[in-house]
C-alpha positions as CSV (number, residue, x, y, z in Angstrom):
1,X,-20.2,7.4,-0.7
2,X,-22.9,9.2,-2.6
3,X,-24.9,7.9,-6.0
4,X,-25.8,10.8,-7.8
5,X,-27.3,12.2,-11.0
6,X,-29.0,15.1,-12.3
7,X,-31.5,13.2,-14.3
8,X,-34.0,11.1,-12.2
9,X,-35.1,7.5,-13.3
10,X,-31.3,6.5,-14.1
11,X,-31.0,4.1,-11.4
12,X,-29.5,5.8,-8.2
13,X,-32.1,4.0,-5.3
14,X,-30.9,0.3,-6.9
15,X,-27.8,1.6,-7.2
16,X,-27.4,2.9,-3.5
17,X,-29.2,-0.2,-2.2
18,X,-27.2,-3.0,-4.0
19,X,-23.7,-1.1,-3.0
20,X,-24.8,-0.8,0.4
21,X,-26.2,-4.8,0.0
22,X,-22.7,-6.0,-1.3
23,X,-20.8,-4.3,1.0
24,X,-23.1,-5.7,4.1
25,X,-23.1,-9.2,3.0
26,X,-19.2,-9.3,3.0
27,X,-19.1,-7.0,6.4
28,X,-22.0,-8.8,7.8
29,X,-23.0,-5.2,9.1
30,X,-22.3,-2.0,9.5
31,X,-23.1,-0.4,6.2
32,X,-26.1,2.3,6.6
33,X,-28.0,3.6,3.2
34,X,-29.3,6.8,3.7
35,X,-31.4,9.0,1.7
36,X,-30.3,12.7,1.2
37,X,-33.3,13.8,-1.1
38,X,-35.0,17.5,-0.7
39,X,-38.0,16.1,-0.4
40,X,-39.0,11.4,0.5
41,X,-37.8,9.3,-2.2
42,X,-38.1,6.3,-3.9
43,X,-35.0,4.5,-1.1
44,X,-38.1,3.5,1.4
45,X,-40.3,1.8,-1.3
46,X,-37.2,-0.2,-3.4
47,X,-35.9,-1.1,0.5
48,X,-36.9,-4.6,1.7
49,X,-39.4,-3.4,5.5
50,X,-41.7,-1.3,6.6
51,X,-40.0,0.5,9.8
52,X,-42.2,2.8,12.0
53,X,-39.5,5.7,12.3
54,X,-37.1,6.5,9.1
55,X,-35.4,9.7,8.1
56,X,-37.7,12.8,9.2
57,X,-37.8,11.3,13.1
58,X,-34.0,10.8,12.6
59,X,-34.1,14.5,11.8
60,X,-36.0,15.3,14.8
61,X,-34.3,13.3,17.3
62,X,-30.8,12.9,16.6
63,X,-29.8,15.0,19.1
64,X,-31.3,12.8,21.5
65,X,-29.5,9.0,19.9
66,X,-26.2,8.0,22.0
67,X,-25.9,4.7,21.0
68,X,-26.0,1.8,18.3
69,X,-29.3,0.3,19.7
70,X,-31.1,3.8,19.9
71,X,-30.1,4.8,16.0
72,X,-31.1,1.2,15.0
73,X,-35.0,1.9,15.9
74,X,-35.5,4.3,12.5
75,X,-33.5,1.8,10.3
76,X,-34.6,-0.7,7.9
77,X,-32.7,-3.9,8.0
78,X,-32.2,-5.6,5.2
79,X,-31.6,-9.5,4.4
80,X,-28.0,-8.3,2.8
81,X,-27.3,-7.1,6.6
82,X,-27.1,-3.6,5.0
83,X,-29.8,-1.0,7.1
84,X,-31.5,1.5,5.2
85,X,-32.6,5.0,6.6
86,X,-35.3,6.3,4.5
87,X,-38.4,8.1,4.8
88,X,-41.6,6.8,6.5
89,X,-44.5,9.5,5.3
90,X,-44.1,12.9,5.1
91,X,-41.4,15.1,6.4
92,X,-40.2,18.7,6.0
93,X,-37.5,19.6,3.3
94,X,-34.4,18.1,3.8
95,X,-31.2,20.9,4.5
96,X,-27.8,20.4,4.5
97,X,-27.5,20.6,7.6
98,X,-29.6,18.1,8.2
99,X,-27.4,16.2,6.2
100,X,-24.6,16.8,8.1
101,X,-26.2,16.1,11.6
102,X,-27.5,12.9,10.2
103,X,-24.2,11.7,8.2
104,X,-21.7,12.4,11.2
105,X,-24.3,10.6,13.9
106,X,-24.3,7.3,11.1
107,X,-21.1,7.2,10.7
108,X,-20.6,6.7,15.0
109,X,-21.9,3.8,14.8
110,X,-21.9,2.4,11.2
111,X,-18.6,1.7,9.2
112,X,-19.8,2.6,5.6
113,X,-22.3,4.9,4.8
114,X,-23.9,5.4,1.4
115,X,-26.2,8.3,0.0
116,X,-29.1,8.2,-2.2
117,X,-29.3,11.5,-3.4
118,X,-32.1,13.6,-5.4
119,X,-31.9,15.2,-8.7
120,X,-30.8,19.0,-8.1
121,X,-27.3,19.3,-7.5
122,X,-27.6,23.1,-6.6
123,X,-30.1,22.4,-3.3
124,X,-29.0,23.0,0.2
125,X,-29.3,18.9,1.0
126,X,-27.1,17.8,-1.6
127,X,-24.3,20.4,-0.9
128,X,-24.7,18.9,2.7
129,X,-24.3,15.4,1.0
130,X,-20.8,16.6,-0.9
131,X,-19.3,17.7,2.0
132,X,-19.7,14.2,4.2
133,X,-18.8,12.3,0.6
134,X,-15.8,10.5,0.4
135,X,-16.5,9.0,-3.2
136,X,-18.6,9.9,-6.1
137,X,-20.9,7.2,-7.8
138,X,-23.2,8.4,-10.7
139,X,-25.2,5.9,-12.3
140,X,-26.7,6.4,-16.3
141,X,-28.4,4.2,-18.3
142,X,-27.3,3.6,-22.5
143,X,-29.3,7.1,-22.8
144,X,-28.8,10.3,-23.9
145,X,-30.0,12.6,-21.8
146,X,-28.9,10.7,-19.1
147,X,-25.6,10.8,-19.7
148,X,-24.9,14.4,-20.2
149,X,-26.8,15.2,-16.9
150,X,-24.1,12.8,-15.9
151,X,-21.6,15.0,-16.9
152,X,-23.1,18.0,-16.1
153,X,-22.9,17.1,-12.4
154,X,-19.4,16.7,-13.0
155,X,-18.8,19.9,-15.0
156,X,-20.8,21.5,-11.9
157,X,-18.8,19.7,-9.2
158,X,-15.6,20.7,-10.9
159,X,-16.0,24.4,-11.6
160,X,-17.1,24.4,-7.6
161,X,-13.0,23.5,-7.1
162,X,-11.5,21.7,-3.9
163,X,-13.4,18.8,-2.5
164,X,-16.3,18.5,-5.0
165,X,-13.7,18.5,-8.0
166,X,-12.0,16.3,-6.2
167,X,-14.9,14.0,-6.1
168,X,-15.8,14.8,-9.7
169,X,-12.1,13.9,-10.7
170,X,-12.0,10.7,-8.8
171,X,-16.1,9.6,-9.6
172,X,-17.3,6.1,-10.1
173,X,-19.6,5.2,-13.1
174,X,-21.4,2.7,-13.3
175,X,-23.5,2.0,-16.8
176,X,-26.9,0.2,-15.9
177,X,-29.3,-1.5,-18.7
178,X,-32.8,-1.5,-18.1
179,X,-33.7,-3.9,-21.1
180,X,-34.8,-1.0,-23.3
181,X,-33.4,-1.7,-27.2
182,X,-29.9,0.4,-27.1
183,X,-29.1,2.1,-30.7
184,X,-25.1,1.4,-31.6
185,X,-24.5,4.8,-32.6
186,X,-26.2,6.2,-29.9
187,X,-23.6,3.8,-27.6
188,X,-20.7,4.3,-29.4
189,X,-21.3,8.5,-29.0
190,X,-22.1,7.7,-25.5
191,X,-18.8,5.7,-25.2
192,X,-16.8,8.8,-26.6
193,X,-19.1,11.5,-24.0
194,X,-17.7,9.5,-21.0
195,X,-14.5,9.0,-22.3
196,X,-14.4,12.9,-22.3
197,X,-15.9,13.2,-19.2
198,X,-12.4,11.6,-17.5
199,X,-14.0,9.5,-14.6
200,X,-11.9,7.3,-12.4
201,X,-13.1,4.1,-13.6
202,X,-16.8,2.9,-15.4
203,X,-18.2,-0.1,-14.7
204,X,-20.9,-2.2,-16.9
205,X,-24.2,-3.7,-15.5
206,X,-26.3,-6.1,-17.3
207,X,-30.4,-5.5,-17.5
208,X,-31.9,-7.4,-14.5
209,X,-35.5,-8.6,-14.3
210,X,-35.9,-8.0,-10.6
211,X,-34.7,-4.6,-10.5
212,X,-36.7,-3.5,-13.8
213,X,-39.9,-4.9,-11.7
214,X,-39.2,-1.6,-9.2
215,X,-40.2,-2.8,-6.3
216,X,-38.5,-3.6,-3.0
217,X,-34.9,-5.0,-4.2
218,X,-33.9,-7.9,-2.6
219,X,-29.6,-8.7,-3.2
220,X,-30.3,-12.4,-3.6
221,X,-33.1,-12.3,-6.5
222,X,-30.4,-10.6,-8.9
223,X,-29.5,-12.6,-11.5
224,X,-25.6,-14.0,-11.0
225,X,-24.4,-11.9,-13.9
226,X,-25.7,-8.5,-12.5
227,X,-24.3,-9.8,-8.6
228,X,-20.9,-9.8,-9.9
229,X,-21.4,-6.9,-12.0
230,X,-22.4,-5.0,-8.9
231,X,-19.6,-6.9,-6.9
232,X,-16.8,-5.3,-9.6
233,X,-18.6,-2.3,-9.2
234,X,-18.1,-2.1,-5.3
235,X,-14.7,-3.3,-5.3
236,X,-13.8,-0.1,-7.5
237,X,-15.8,2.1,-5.0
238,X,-13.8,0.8,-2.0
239,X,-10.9,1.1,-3.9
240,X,-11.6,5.1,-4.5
241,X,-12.7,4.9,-1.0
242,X,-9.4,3.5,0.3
243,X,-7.3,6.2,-2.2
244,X,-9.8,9.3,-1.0
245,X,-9.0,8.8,2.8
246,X,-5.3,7.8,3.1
């Protein structure tokens, strides 16, 4: 699955991690988060360890991994059994093939993979990301501006016909609040603007104190309300997930 939105600072590293942290708790495993950003993101920092190797030496080697144990060594586990693969330091721009190479090795040994993706829909990595997607997640906040970049990834996806409006068509949002007062009017218009937009399904997210402190997310800090917020949130994803590849 990827978690995407044009507009940055709407949520997509919590989002990626606390998917990928439900779904390992109830797997006990086998669930990698990835990050498919152009250039190192924010998935490392929010991500619970400090691994040596991450997502640049993945790059480099991953022609040299065969097996479970090998791969494991530029992962980050976390306590939700989830591992993430994120940057260390510096590496080189990320393409999509790159992406590719990186998804199809993952998913040899992991189960679920999901993506954390950047904020430029139009870049080689994340047309590298839409090919290995399955389902679409895009996370906005009670905002504007971050709702109709919302939509304009789907408008873009769309007009791009075949998989990616398939994605578009059959995408997963999922409405996050950061604590930040929310105007009615400005919900009710945003209420009508994804309406329009004709997603599969939206899910609600309360505001949660440990995720607004942005640093590493841990799934057991989150409040009990927000946990099974996100736990609705993940069942719908799986169940797109379980439609997408029949």
């Amino acid at each position: 699955m990827l978690v995407a939105n044009r507009k940055g600072g709407v949520g997509k590293t919590p989002t990626s991690l606390i998917l990928g942290g439900v779904l390992g708790s109830i797997r006990g495993g086998s669930v990698a988060v990835v990050e498919v950003t152009d250039d190192p993101g924010a998935l490392g920092y929010r991500a619970e360890g400090q691994p040596q190797r991450g997502l640049g030496e993945l790059v480099r080697d991953r022609d040299e991994i065969h097996s479970a144990g090998q791969l494991a060594g530029y992962t980050a586990p976390q306590t939700s059994f989830a591992s993430v693969v994120a940057s260390v330091g510096p590496r080189r721009e990320l393409t999509g093939e790159d992406v590719v190479g990186v998804s199809r090795l993952i998913d040899e040994y992991y189960a679920v993979r999901v993506m954390d993706s950047g904020n430029q829909p139009s870049s080689s990595a994340f047309r590298g990301a839409i090919e290995v997607t399955d389902v679409l997640v895009v996370p906005v906040l009670n905002a504007g501006d971050a709702v109709l970049e919302a939509v304009a990834l789907l408008d873009f996806l769309r007009e791009l016909g075949g998989h990616a409006a398939m994605l578009a068509d059959n995408a997963v949002i999922i409405r996050l609040h950061d604590g930040r007062p929310e105007d009615p009017a400005v919900v009710a218009r945003i209420d009508r603007i994804l309406d329009d937009a004709r997603p599969a399904q939206i899910f609600t997210v309360p505001y949660d104190a440990h995720i607004a402190e942005r640093g590493p997310i841990s799934l057991g800090s989150l409040g009990p309300e927000v946990l099974r917020a996100f736990t609705a949130a993940t069942a719908g994803v799986v169940q797109r997930l379980a439609h997408a590849v029949r």
